[in-house]
Each structure stands twice: as C-alpha cells, then as structure tokens.
C-alpha positions as CSV (number, residue, x, y, z in Angstrom):
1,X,13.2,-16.8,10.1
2,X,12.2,-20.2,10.5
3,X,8.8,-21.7,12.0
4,X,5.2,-19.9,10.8
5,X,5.0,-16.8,9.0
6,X,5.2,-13.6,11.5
7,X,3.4,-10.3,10.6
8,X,3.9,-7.5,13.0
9,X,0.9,-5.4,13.6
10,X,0.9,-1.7,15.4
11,X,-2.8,-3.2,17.3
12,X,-3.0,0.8,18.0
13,X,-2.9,2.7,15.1
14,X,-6.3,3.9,13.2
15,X,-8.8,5.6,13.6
16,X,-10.7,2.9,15.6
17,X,-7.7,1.1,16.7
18,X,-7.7,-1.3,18.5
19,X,-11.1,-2.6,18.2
20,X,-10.7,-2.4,14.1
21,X,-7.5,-3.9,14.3
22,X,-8.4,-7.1,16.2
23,X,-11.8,-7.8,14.3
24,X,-9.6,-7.7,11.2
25,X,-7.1,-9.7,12.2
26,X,-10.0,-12.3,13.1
27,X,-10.8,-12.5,9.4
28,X,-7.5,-12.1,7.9
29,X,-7.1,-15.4,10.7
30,X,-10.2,-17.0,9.1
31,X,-8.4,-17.0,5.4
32,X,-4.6,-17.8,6.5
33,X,-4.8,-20.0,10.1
34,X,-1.1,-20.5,9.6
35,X,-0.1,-17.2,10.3
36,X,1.0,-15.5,13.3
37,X,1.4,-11.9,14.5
38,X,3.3,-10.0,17.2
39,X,0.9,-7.5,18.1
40,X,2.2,-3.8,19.7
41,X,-0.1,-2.3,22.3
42,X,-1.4,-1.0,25.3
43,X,-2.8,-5.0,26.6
44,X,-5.4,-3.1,29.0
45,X,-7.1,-2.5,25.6
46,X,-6.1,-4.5,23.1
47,X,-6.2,-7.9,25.6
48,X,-9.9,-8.0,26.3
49,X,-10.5,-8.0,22.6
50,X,-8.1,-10.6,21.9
51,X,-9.6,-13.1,24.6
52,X,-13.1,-12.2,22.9
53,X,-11.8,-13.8,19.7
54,X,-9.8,-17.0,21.2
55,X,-9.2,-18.6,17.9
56,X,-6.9,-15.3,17.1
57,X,-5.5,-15.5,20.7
58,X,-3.9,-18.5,19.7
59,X,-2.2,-17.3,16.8
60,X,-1.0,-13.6,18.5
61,X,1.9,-12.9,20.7
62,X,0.6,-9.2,22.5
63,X,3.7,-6.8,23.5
64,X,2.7,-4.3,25.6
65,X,3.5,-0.6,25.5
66,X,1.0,2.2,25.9
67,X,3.2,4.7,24.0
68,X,1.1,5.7,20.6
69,X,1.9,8.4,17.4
70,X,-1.4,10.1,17.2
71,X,-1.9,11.2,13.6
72,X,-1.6,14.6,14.2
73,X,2.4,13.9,15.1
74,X,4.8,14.9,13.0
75,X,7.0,12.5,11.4
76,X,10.0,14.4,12.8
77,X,8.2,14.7,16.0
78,X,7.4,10.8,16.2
79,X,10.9,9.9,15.5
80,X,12.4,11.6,18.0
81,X,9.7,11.0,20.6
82,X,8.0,7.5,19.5
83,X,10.9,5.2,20.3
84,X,8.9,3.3,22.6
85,X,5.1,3.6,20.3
86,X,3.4,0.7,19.3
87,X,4.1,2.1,15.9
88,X,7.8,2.3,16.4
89,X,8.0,-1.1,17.6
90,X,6.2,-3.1,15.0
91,X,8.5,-1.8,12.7
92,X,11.8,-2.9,14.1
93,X,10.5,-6.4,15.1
94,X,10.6,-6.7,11.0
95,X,14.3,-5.0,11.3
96,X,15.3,-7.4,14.2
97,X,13.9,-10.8,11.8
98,X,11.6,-11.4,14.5
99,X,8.7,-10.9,11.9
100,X,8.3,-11.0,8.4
101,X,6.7,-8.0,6.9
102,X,4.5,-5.2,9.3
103,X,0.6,-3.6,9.0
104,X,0.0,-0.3,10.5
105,X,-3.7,1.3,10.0
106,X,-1.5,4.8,11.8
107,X,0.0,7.7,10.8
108,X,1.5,8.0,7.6
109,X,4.3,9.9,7.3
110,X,5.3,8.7,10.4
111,X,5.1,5.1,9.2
112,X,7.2,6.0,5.8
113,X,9.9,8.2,8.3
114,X,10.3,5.4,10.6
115,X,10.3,2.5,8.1
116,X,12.9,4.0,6.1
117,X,15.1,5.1,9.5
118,X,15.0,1.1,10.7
119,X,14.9,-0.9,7.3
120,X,16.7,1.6,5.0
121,X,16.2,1.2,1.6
122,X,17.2,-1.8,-0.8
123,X,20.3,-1.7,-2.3
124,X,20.1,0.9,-5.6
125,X,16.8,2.6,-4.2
126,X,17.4,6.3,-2.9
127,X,13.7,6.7,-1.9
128,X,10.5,4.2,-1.2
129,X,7.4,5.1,-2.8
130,X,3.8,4.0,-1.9
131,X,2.0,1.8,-3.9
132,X,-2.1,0.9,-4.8
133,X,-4.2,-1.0,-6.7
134,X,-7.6,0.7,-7.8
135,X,-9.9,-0.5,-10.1
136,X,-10.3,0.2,-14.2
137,X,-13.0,-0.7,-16.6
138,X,-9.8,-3.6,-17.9
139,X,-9.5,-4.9,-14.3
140,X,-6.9,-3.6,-11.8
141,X,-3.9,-0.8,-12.1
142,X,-1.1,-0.2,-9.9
143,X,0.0,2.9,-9.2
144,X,2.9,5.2,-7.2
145,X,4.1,7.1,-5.7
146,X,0.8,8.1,-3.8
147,X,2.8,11.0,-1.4
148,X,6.0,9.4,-0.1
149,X,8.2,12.2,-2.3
150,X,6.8,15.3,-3.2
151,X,9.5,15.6,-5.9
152,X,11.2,13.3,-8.2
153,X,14.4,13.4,-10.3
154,X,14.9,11.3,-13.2
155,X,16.3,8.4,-11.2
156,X,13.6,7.9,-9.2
157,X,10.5,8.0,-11.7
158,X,13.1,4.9,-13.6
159,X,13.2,3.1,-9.8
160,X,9.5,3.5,-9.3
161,X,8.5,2.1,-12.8
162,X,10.7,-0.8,-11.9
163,X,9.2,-1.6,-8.5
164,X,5.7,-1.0,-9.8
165,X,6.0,-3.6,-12.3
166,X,7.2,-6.0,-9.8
167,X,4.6,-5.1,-7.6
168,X,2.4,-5.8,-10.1
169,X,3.5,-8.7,-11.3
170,X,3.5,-9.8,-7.4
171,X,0.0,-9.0,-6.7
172,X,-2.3,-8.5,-9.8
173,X,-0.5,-12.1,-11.0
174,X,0.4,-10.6,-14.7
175,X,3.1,-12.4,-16.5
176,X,4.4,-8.8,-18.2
177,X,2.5,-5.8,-16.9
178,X,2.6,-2.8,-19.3
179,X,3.8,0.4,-17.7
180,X,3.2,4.2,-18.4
181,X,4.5,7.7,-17.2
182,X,2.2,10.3,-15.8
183,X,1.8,13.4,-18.0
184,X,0.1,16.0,-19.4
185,X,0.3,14.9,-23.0
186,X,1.0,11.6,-24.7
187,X,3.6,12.8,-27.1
188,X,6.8,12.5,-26.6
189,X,7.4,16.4,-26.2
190,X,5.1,17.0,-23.5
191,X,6.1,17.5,-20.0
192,X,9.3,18.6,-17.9
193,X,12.7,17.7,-18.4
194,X,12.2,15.2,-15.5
195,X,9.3,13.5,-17.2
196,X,10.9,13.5,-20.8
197,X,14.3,12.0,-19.2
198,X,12.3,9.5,-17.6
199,X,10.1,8.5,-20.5
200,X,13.9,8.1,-22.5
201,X,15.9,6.0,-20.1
202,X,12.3,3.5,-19.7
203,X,12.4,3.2,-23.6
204,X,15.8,1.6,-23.0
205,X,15.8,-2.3,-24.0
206,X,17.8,-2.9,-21.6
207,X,15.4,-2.1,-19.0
208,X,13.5,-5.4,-17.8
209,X,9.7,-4.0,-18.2
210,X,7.3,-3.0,-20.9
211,X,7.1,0.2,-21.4
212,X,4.3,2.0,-22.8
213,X,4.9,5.7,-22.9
214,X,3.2,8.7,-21.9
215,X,-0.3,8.2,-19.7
216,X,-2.9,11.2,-19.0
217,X,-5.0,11.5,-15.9
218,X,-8.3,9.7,-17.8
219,X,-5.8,6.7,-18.9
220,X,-6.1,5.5,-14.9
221,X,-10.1,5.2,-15.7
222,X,-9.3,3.2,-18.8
223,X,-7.2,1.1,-18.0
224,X,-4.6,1.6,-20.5
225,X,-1.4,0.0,-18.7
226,X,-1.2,-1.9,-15.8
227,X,1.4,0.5,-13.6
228,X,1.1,4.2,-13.8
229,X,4.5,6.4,-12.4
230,X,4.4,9.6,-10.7
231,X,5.6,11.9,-8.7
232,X,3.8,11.7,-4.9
233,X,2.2,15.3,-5.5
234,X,0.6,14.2,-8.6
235,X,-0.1,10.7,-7.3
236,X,-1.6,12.0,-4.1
237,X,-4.0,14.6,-5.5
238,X,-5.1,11.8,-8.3
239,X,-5.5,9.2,-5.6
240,X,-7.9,12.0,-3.8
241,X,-9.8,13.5,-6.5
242,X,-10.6,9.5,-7.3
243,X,-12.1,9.4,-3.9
244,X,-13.7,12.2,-4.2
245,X,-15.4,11.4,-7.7
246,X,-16.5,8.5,-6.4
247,X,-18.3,9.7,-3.2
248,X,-19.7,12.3,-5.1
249,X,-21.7,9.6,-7.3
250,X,-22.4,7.5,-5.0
251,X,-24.1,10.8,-3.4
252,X,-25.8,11.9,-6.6
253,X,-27.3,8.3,-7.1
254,X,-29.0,7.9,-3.6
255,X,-30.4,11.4,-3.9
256,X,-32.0,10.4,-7.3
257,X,-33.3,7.2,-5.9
258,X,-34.9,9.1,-2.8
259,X,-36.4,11.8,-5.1
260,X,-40.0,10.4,-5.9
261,X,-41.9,6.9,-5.1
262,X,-41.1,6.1,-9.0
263,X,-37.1,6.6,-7.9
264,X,-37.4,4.6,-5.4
265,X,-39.1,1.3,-7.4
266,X,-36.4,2.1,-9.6
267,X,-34.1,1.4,-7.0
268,X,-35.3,-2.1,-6.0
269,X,-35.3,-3.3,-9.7
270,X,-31.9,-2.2,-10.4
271,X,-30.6,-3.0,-6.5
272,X,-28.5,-6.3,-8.1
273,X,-26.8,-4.2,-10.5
274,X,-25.8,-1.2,-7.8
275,X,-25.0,-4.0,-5.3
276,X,-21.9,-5.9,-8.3
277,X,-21.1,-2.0,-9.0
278,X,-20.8,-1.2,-5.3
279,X,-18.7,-4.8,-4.5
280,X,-16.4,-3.3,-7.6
281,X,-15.3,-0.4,-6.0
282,X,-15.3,-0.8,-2.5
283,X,-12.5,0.9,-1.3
284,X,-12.2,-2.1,1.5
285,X,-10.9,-4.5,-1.2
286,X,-8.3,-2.1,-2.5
287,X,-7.3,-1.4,1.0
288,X,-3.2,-1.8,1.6
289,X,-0.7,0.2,0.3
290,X,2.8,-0.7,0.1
291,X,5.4,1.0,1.3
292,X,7.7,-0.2,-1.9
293,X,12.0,0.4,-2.1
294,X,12.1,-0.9,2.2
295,X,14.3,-3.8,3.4
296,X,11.4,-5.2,4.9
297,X,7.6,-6.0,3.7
298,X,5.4,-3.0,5.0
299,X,1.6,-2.1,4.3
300,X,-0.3,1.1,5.2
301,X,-3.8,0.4,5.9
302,X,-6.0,3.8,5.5
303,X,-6.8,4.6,8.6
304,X,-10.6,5.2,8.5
305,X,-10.9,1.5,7.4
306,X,-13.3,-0.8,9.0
307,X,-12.8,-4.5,10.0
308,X,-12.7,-6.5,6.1
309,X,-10.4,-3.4,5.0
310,X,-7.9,-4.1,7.7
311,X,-8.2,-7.8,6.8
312,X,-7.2,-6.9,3.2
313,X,-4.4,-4.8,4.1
314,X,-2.8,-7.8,6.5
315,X,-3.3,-10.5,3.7
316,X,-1.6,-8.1,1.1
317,X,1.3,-8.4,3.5
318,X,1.0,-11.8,3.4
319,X,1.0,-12.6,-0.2
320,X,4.2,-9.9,-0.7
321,X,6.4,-12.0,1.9
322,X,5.1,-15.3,0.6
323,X,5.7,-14.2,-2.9
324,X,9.3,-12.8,-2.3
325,X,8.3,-9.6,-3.1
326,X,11.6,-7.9,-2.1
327,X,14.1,-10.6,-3.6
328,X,12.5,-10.0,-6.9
329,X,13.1,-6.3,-6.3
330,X,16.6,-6.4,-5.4
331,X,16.8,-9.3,-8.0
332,X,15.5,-6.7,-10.9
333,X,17.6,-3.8,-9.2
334,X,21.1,-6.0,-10.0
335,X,19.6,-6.6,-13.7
336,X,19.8,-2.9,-14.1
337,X,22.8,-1.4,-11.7
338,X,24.7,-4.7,-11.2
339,X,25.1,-6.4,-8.1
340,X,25.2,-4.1,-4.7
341,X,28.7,-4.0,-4.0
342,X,30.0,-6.3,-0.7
343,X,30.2,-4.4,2.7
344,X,33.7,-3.4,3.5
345,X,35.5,-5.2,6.4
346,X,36.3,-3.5,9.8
C-alpha cells in the first residue's frame, strides 16, 4: 500500500464495544497522528462517538454493517454465518491490501478461524499461534501458543520457537532473545516424545535462535529466557492461573490494608511503592496478542479491556507492520526450509 499507515479495526467487538474501541483509538491517535484506520460497524453507534472525538474523525474511514460475532458464537458458526460482521470484514480489508495489519477486542476463536481462512498461513507455517508479553522480575517474556492449538507435533513447537524469537526480537527490542521449551523437568529426559523431539531439532546449529533448553512453569516468574514454547493447552491454563495469582494478591493485600486503622496508615506510607508495583503489572500495558504464522499483521485485544488497553493493543499493531514483522518471519522461515517454492502457472 502506498500513502499512511491503515489499521483495520472491528469498532464492534468487546465487551464494551464500541464505546471502548473509539476512546482507545483516541489515545492510540494521541501517540501515532499519522495513522489511519478503516473502522467496521454499525455507524448509528459507532458515528456519534467518532464525531465526539473530531481529531480521530479525521484520521477514520467508518464502514458500516450492523452484522456482529457475539462471543458466545462458534468459530464454525461465525464462519459460516459472519460474512458480512464487522469482525469478518476488518479482516479481509488486511487480505484485500486495503489496510495494513487488523485489531479486534471480539471473539477469539472466531478471530483465529477467520484470520487463518482469509490470510492463510506464511509460507512453511502449518498453524498460527498466539503470542504475549507478561512481565518477569528480569523485565519482559514472550510467550505462545496461548490456545490457538490444543495439540502440537514436533514441527510446530520448532515453528513456534522460531516466530517467538522474532516476535521478540520485534517488540521487546533484544538483539538475540534466549528461548526455552515448556516442561515438566529441565533434563533432557523429561517430557513426551513431542517435547524431547522438539528440544533436539532447537539444539540444531543450524537453527537461527538461541536456544536454552528445557523451562518449568516458575521459569516464566524468573525470567529465565526471553521466549517460552508451548503447546496452547499448557499456554492457556498458565496464561490463566497467572491471572488468577495475581487477582488473588491483589485481593489479599486490600483486605490486609482494610483490616485495622494501623493497616490502613500502613497503606498510605507504602501507597508509592503499591502504586510502581501496580503500574508493573497492569494487565492494560501487556494488552495485545498476536495472532503469529498469518499473512497479515493481526492483534487480539482481551476483550474485557478498558480504553489505554485497547490503545496498547492498536500500537502493538502498529510497531509489528512498521517493524516488518512478517518479512522477518518468512525471511527466518527460508533460512530454515529454503525458499517457498514459485506458484505454478495456469
């Protein structure tokens, strides 16, 4: 494409959508004024809230369509029956080059099913996987798959580790990020076939990352390598029980402040300290996962997010297309398979 940079943007998928969506585009406007987006939804919704934030009108292109994948939809369901959704749409305006990379605050699996149907997958990738960044006590990890494939074969742990070090690379900004392979042991033993295939084909030289070895659950915590591999069972139920670890604190923590007049003094003395902790782990600034292995740039926003977490997600789509996120995948992907082989004449 020339001209701007074009993000496409399902205005009606979330939990508060559209109102969410708009409020954080207007800040993800605020940090990148160059960039435009082609929004998909109903416009007797989303239009008042766009002319209530004219500096963002300016920049937006609305395309109307009252269609909309609930999230209770299956992803089967909203293939066959969400041709015409805002969801739908937003993705094949990335297909169709009319915008660069697309943000969806929807339905999951229906995202994943209809981003693989219209982009398809980058040559040598059988299956996308979703990516994170969550926090460590060393900084910032990346890890996948976070649900996209409840089972793995060899192939695609080796595919994963290779897009999550570019991802990394991409967004964290490290020159050569260390990688490491879900397990339940660190020696070399331990695990399934799958895993110990995997772990022996990433040891290969030949293979352009750094690869650690063997990770356990607590390794995520520590920090111990910059990318952690998995399987989208394992990665979904760590990605949860992190969430859920860290509500529960931050639950135990206001009851103990509450719990007497001396808790609460407590409180205001150490309110600096919570208040850095707090801005550390905000799940808003981790906010925008990427749907890795796709043609195109695509980022799932959760869908409970609020206005700044929205933001987040749109400029982590931003900085993937700017970055040539997907060039240096397929560019990695020829290191390792050689180039994708020409399309064969009619």
């Amino acid at each position: 494409m020339s001209g701007p940079l074009v993000i496409a943007v399902d205005a009606m998928g979330g939990d508060q959508a559209p109102d969410v969506v708009i409020k954080g585009l207007a800040l993800a406007r605020d940090r990148h004024p160059e960039v435009h987006y082609r929004l998909y939804g109903d416009e007797g919704r989303v239009g008042p809230l766009l002319r209530a934030h004219r500096a963002l009108e300016d920049v937006c292109t609305l395309h109307h369509t009252t269609e909309v994948v609930s999230s209770e939809d299956k992803p089967s369901q909203a293939v066959r029956g969400g041709r015409k959704s805002s969801l739908w749409l937003s993705i094949n305006s990335v297909k169709q080059g009319e915008a660069a990379g697309v943000v969806s605050a929807g339905n999951t699996g229906a995202f994943m099913a209809m981003s693989k149907l219209i982009m398809r997958t980058l040559p040598g990738i059988d299956r996308p996987a979703i990516a994170t960044v969550l926090p460590t006590l060393k900084g910032d990890c990346v890890m996948l798959d976070l649900g996209a494939n409840a089972e793995c074969d060899t192939k695609n742990l080796v595919d994963f580790a290779i897009m999550g070090e570019v991802f990394a690379r991409t967004v964290l900004a490290l020159d050569r990020p260390t990688v490491g392979l879900m397990n339940i042991g660190s020696e070399a033993g331990k695990g399934t076939d799958t895993e110990r295939e995997a772990a022996a084909r990433l040891s290969d030289s030949a293979l352009p990352i750094d690869f650690y070895g063997f990770v356990e659950g607590d390794d995520l915590a520590k920090g111990t390598v910059d990318v952690i591999v998995t399987d989208g069972f394992t990665g979904n139920v760590m990605l949860k029980a992190v969430e859920g670890t860290a509500k529960l604190y931050a639950q135990f923590l206001r009851n103990a402040y509450s719990s007497s007049t001396l808790a609460k003094l407590g409180y205001m003395l150490s309110r600096p300290a919570l208040e850095k902790v707090k801005a550390r782990t905000d799940p808003r600034r981790y906010n925008g996962a990427m749907l890795l292995g796709l043609t195109g740039v695509a980022v799932k926003s959760h869908g409970g997010t609020d206005a700044l977490g929205f933001a987040n997600a749109v400029c982590v789509a931003i900085d993937l297309v700017r970055q040539g996120f997907n060039e240096t995948i397929k560019g990695e992907f020829g290191k390792v398979h050689g180039p994708a082989p020409a399309p064969v004449a009619s």
